[in-house]
N, C-alpha and C positions, 0 to 999 in steps of 0.2 A: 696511215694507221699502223703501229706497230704491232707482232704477233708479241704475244706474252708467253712465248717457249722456246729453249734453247732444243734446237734438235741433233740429240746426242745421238743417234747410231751410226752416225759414220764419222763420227771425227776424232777419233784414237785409234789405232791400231791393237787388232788381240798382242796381248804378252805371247811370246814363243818360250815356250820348255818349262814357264812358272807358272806358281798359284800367287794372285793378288786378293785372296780372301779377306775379308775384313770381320773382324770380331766382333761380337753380338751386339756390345755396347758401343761400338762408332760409329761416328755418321756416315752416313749413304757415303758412299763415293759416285762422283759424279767428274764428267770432263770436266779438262780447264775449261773456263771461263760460261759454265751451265750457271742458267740464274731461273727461277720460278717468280716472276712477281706476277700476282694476283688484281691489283689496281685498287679503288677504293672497299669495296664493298660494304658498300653503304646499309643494306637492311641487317649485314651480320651488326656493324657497329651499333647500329639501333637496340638489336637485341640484347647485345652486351650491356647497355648502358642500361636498359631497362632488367639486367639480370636472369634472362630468361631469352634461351637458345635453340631452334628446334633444326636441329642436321638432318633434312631427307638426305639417302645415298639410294640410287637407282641401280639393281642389282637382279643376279639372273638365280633362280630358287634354291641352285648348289650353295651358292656364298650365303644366303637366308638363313640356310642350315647350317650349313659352318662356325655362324655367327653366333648362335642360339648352342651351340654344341662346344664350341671352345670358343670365348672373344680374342686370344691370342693368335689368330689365324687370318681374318680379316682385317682390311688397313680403313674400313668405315670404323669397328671398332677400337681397334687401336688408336685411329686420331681421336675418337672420343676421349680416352684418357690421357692424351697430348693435349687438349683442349681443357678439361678439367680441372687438369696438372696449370696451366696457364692462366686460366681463369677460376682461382676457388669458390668466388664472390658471385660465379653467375650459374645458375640450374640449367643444366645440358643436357638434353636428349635426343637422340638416335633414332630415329623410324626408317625402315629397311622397307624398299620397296621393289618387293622381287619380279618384276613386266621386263627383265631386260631382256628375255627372249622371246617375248612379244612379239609378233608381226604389226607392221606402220600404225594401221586402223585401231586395232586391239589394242597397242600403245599408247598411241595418244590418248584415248579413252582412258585410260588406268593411270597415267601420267596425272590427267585433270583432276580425275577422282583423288589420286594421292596429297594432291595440291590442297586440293579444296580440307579434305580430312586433318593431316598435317600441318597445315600452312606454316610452313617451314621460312625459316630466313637465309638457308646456304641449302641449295642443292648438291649435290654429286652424282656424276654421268658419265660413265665408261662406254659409247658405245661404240660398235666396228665388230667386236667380234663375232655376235650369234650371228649378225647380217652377212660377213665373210663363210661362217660355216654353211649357210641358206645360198650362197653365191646370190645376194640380193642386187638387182638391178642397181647400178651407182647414182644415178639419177634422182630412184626414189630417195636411197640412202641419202643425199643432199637433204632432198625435202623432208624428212624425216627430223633429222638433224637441226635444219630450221627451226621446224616447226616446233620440236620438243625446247631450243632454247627461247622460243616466243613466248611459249607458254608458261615456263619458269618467270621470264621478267614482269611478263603481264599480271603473275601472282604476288608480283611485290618482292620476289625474292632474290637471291644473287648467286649465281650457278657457276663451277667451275669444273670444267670438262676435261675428263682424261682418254688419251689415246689408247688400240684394244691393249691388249698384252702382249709380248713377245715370248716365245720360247721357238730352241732349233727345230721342235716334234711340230709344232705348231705350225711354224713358216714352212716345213714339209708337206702340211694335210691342206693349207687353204692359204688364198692371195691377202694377205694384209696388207700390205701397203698401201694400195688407194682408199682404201677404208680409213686406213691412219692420215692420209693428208686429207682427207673432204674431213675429218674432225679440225685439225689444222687449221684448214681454209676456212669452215663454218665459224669458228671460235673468233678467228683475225676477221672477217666480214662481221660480225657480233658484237668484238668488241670485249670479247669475256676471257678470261684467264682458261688458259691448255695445260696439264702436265702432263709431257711427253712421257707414258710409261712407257709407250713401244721400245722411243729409243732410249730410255735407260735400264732397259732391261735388256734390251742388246747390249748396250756396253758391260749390261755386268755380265751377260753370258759370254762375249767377245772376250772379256781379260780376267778370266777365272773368278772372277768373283763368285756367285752361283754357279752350278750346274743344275738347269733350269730342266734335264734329261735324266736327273739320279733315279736309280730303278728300284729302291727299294721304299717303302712307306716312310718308313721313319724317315728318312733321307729328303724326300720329297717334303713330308712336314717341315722339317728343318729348314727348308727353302724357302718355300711357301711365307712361315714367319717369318726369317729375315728380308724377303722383299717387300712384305707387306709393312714389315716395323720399319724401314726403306722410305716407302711412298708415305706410311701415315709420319714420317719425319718434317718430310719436305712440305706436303702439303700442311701442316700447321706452324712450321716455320713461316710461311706465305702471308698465313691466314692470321697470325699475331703481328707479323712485322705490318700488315694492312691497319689494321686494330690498335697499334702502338701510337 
């Protein structure tokens, strides 16, 4: 079974003494030979066809508010307008499902309910991170992870799962990594498309792209949107080349 992710954080070396910043309007950079394919995704095609598309994204209350406060800030709704922009001809909507720092039980439960309320044809699922700042058992985490893409396919729908986040402040406060490979691992046993944000935001913190550590507000916004117009890049590049 093949995994459906290039995992970027370790296969370039930082730039020394430069900035490889990229400019508002170019694409992500990503390593050589980074690829995202997604696979069929059969109930988004259905949707399309039928004109009528519903995006759950699985998200933790800060980005809920984010979202509702500026859309230029989240990469749920910036692929919306990636998506809109590609499909004129089909009604697209967004439902924000803020459980991502849910505990397992509490989760799943809010997970179903969102299912059932929504009944979405493309999921989105970032999880690792609130479970790394809880230092949650890995174990569960597995079952967790399971369990939530069981319950996405069982609803008909097609779900693609992204790795937590990266930042240097970040990898200092809590262990990410085995959270980021049981997403990995979960996804490859599953079957479902991964996009590695971990590691492409390492690579852009790694070769000056971002500074994912800027200290002053404005600065950090400025970041914020470009990794986020970043991810919602990639991920509907995926999701039309599946749809083409």
């Amino acid at each position: 079974m093949k995994r459906r992710v290039f995992l970027a954080s370790a296969m370039a070396p930082a730039l020394l003494g430069r900035s490889r910043r990229a400019g508002a309007n170019e694409a992500a950079p990503v390593p050589d030979g980074f690829g995202f394919v997604t696979g069929p995704l059969d109930a988004v095609k259905a949707a399309v066809r039928k004109k009528s598309l519903v995006l759950m994204a699985v998200v933790g209350p800060y980005l809920s508010a984010e979202a509702a406060r500026d859309p230029t800030m989240t990469y749920p709704t910036l692929l919306l307008t990636r998506l809109r922009g590609a499909w004129p001809g089909v009604t697209i909507r967004l439902a924000l499902l803020p459980i991502a720092r849910a505990e397992a039980v509490e989760f799943e439960r809010d997970l179903l309910n969102g299912l059932s309320q929504n009944m979405p044809s493309l999921v989105l699922w970032g999880p690792g991170g609130p479970a790394a700042a809880r230092g949650d058992d890995l174990t569960s985490f597995h079952a967790q992870v399971s369990s939530g893409i069981k319950a996405v396919q069982s609803s008909g729908a097609d779900i693609i799962l992204l790795t937590p986040q990266f930042a240097p402040m970040l990898a200092r406060l809590m262990d990410l990594p085995p959270y980021r490979e049981i997403v990995l691992q979960e996804a490859q046993d599953a079957n479902v498309p991964v996009l590695d944000r971990y590691g492409l935001m390492h690579y852009w913190s790694d070769n000056a792209f971002l500074d994912f550590d800027a200290s002053t507000q404005t600065a950090q916004a400025a970041v914020a949107r470009q990794a986020n117009g970043w991810l919602a890049d990639l991920l509907a590049s995926g999701i039309t080349r599946a749809i083409a």
